[in-house]
N, C-alpha and C positions, 0 to 999 in steps of 0.2 A: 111782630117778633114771634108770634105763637105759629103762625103757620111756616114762617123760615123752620121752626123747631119740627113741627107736624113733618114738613117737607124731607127736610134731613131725612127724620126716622123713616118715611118712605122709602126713600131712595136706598137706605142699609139695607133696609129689609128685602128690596126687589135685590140689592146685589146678591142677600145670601141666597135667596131663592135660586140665582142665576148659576150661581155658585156649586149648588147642591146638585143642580138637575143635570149638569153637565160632570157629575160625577167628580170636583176637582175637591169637594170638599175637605174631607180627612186625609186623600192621598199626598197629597204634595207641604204635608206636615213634618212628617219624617225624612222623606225623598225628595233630596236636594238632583234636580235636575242640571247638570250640566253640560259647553260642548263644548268642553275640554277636550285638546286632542294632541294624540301621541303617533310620533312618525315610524315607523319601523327600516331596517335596513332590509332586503330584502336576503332571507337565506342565512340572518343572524337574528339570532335569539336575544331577549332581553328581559332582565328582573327588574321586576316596578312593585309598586306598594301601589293599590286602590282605594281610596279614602272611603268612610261609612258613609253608607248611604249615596254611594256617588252613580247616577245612571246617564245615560245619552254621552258616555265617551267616546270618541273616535278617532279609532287603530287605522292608519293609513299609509301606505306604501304607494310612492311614487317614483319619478324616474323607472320605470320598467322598459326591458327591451321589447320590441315591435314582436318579435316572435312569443313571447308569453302570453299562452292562451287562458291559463287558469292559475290560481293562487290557494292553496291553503291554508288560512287563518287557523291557530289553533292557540287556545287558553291553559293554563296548567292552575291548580291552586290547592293546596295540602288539605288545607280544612273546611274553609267553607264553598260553596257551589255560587258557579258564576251565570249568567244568562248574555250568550253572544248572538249576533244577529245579523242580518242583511242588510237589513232595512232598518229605518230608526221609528215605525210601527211593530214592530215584532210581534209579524204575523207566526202563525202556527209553524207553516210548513218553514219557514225561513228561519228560524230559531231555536235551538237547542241548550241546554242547561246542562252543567256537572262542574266534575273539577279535572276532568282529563277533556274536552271537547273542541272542535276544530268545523270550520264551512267552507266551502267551495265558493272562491267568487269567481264569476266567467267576466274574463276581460271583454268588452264590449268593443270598445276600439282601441287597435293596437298600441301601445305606449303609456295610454291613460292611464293614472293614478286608480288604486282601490282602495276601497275602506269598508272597514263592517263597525256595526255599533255593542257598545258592552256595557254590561249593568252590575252592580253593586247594590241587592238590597240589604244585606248585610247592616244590623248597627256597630261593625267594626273594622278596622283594615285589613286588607286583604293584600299577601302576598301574591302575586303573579309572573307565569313566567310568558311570555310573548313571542310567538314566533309566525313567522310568514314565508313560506317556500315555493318557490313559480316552478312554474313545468310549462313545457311546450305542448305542440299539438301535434305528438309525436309519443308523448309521454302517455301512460294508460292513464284513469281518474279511478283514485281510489272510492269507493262505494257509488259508485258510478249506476250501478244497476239496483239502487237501495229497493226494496219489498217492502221490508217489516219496519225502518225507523220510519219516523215523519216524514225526511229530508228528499226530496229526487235523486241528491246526492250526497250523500254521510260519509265520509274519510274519518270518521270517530269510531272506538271499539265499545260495546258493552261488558258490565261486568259483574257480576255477581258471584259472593262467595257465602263459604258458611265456615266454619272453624274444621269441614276435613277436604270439603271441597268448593273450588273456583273454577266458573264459567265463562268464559270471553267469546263475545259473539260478536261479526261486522259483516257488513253488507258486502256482496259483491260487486267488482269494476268493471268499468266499461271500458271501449277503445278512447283515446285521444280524437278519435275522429267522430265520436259519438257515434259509433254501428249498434244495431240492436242485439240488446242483452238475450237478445234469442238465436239470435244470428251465429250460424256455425263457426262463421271465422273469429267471433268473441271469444266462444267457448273451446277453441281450438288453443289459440294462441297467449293466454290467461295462464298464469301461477300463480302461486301465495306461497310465499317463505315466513314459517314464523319463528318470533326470535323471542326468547325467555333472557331476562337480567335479573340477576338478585344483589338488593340490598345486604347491608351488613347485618345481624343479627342485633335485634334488640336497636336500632338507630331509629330512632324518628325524627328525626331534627329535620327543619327545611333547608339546611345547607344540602345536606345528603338526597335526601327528596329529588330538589331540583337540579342537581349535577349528574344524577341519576340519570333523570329525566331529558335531560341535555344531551346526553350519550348516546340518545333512540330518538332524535329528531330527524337526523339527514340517515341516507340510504348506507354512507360511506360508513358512520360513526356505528349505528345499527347491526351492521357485517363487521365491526372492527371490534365491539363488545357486548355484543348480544352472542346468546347460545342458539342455534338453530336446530327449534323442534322436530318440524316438522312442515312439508312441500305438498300444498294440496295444490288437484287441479281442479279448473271454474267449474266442474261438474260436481263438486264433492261439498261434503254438508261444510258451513261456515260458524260450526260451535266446536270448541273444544275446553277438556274440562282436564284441569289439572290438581295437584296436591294443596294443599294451604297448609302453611305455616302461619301462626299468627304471632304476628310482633317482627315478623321477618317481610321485611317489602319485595314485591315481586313485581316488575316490570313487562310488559309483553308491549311486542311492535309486531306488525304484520309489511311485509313488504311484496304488493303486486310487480311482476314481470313481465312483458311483454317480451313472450320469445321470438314472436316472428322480426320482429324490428329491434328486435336486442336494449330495448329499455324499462323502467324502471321506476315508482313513485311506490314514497312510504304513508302509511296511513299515521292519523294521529297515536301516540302511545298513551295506555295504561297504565295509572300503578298503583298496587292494593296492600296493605297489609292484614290482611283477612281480619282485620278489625278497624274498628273508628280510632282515629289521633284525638277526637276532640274528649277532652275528661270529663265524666258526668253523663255521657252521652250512651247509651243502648250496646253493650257490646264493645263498650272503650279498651285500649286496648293497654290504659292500665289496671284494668282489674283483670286481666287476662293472668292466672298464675296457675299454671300444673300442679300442685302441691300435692295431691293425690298421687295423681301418676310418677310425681317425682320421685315422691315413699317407696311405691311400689316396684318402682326399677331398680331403684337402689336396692333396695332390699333383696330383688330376684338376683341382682346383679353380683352380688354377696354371696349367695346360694350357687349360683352357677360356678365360681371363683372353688367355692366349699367340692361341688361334685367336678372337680376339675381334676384334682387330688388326691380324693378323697371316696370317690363316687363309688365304686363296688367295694368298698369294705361296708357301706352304709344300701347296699342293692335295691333294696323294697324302696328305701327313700327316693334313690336314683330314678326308679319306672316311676313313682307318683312326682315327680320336678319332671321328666318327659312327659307322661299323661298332664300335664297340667298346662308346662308351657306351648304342645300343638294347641287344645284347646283356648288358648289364650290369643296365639296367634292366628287362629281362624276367625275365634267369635271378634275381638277389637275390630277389626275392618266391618264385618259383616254389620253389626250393630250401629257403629258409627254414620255409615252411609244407609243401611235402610231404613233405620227410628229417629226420632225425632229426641232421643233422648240427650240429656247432658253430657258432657266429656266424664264429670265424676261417675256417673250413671252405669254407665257403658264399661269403664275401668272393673267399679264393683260388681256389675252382670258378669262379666267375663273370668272374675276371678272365680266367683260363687260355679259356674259353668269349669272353669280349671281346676278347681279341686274337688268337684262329681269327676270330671275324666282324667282325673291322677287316678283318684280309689276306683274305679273300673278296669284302668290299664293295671293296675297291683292286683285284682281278680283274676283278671287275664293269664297274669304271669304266674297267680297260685295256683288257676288250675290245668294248666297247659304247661309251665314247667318248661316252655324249649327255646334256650338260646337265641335261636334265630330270628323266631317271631318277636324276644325283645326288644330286638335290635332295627325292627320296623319303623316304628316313629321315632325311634332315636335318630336314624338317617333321615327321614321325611321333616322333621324340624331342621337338620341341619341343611338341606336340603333347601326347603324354604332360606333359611339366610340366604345362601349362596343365591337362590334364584333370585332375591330379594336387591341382593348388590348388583346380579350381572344387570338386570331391567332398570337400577339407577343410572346407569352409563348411557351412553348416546346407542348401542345396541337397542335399550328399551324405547325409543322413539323411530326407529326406525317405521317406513312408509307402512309394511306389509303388518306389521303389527298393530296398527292401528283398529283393526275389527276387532269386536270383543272376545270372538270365538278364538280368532289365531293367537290372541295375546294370553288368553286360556291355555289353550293347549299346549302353547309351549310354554310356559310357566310351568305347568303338572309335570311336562317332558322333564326340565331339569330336575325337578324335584325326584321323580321316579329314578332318574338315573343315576344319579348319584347317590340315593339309598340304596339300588341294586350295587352300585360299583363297591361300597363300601362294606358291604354285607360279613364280605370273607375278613374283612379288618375290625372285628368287633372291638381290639382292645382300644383302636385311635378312635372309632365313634364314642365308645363310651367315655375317652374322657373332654367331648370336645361339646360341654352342657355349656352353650351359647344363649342369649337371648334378645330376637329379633327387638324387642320392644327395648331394650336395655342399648342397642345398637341407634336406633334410632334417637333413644332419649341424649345418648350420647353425641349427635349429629345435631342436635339442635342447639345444644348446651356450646358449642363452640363456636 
């Protein structure tokens, strides 16, 4: 009896040893492996729920026509980050992580069924939306010529933001016939249309999320409600860096062109609201509240209302609200994008910096005395608005604008010119005390 007992305790003990060495010990505690599997339609999208903890699922599309050379798998999920794959090892180069991410599978033989594998480490459920789009060999491959990700070939965007600005960066494509990414006729025949959607203000829900999201999967729906930014060719940098609103979702889709063959494949979509949905989390995007700058506009907004009126019976007040708000409306940009300081931070700099160049431009005016010269930055702020509005419009995206210097110069250009055109009309510039930041505040608030 004693040694049946000895024996037992042996044999436990070599299994945890067995156990331990092969690394399965703690891991498969938590993570319920499964090969659960979900069939997709191919070219139609689908909402599913991911159980916690669920890994080794497999997304699968079968029935494909002979002609379908490649497929693109791509994953959506609001809040938590998913890890999709090739292979059910998820090797490095084969696997990518996030909550907007997508892979390329190469059909092997013509017809055959595909599948990639997907994981849930999550201890929670996870919303997803699931899609699978074929293209022929005919059609270009989005990130086809990847560099910088992991993948040989990434159809996924990058994304980074900060509360004034958002980066979206993807890899360049290759031909359908797989020529080389150095090859003149790649680089000849290659576009990129990019397409901006906005959410509603203030929604975060995952209804909206994902319908959103739905709307920038195929090429048709992309062109049917996406805004188009901007048309680069294969030669041209693949970052672009836009505005961030936060608590307002913004969508980007990129779609390559093959002009010599007149076709067409969309890269996976983006979507961000320059802050986290999850609550509690670094930058959530409800503790996201302007109250500062809300006072502030309001308040300016009041004042500009007051010199609307009012403004030269009150003159000196007049030139220190002009000296105040150019300075306001230079430093806020300037601050925001080059220090690292807070939204409150930056409000308060800029004010303290606006009311030094009110009481200087009231110096100005005490001892210089002439008309003309007060009526300088009165236009030049007004001026700024206007530049302000016409570079909101599809004007401001235009191709040739796109260098920093051209999008300078003619920004100064408006600005100069219609302080010059309005000069001789002192009495409509002065009553027209606007405020760019008051204008904006008002843009986001609806």
């Amino acid at each position: 009896m004693r040694c049946l007992v000895v024996l037992i305790i042996i044999c436990f003990k070599c299994n945890i040893v067995e156990c331990l060495s092969t690394g399965r010990g703690s891991l498969d505690l938590n993570i319920k492996s499964t090969s659960e599997q979900y069939e997709l339609v191919a070219n139609q999208p689908l909402l599913m729920q991911i159980e916690a903890m669920e890994t080794g699922i497999i997304i699968k599309v079968a029935n494909l026509s002979t002609s379908i050379t490649f497929i693109i798998f791509q994953i959506h999920s609001q809040r938590l980050t998913l890890t999709l794959s090739l292979t059910n090892t998820y090797n490095y180069e084969s696997t990518v992580k996030g909550n907007n991410i997508g892979l390329i599978y190469r059909v092997a033989t013509p017809g055959s069924a595909a599948m990639v594998y997907l994981n849930n480490t999550h201890n929670a459920t996870v919303d997803v939306l699931l899609a699978a789009f074929t293209y022929t060999a005919n059609d270009p491959i989005p990130g086809g010529c990847s560099l910088e990700f992991p993948q040989e070939e990434a159809p996924y965007l990058k994304l980074q933001y900060s509360h004034v600005l958002t980066t979206v960066d993807f890899q360049l494509a290759n031909l359908g016939i797989s020529k080389d990414c150095e090859d003149s006729v790649t680089k000849n025949s290659l576009e990129y249309d990019i397409y901006l959607y906005f959410l509603k203000q203030n929604e975060l829900g995952a209804e909206e999320y994902f319908s959103s999201l739905i709307k920038l999967l195929s090429i048709d729906s992309i062109q049917k409600f996406g805004r188009k930014i901007h048309s680069l060719h294969h030669s041209e940098k693949t970052s672009l860096a836009f505005s961030s609103y936060p608590r307002k979702g913004a969508a980007y889709a990129v779609v390559v062109r093959d002009t010599t063959l007149k076709t067409s494949a969309a890269y996976v979509p983006i979507l961000s609201y320059s802050c986290d949905v999850i609550e509690g989390s670094t930058n959530s995007c409800a503790d996201i509240g302007d109250v500062v700058g809300t006072v502030v506009t309001f308040l300016i907004g009041l004042l500009g209302l007051f010199m609307c009126f009012f403004g030269h019976r009150f003159f000196k007040t007049e030139m220190f609200f002009v000296g105040f708000l150019a300075m306001l409306a230079v430093s806020l940009p300037l601050f925001e994008l080059g220090t690292q300081l807070s939204n409150e931070d930056v409000i308060v700099t800029g004010i303290l910096l606006g009311v030094l160049s009110g009481m200087i431009w009231i110096l100005v005016w005490v001892c210089l005395g002439i008309p003309v010269v007060s009526l300088l930055l009165t236009g030049g702020v007004l001026g700024y608005l206007f530049a302000s509005l016409i570079f909101f419009t599809p004007f401001g995206s235009l191709d040739s604008l796109r260098n920093g210097v051209s999008y300078s110069m003619v920004f100064m250009s408006i600005i100069l010119f219609l302080t010059a055109f309005l000069l001789p009309l002192n009495k409509l510039v002065g009553n027209m005390q606007l405020s760019v930041k008051y204008m904006h505040w008002t843009y986001r608030n609806n």
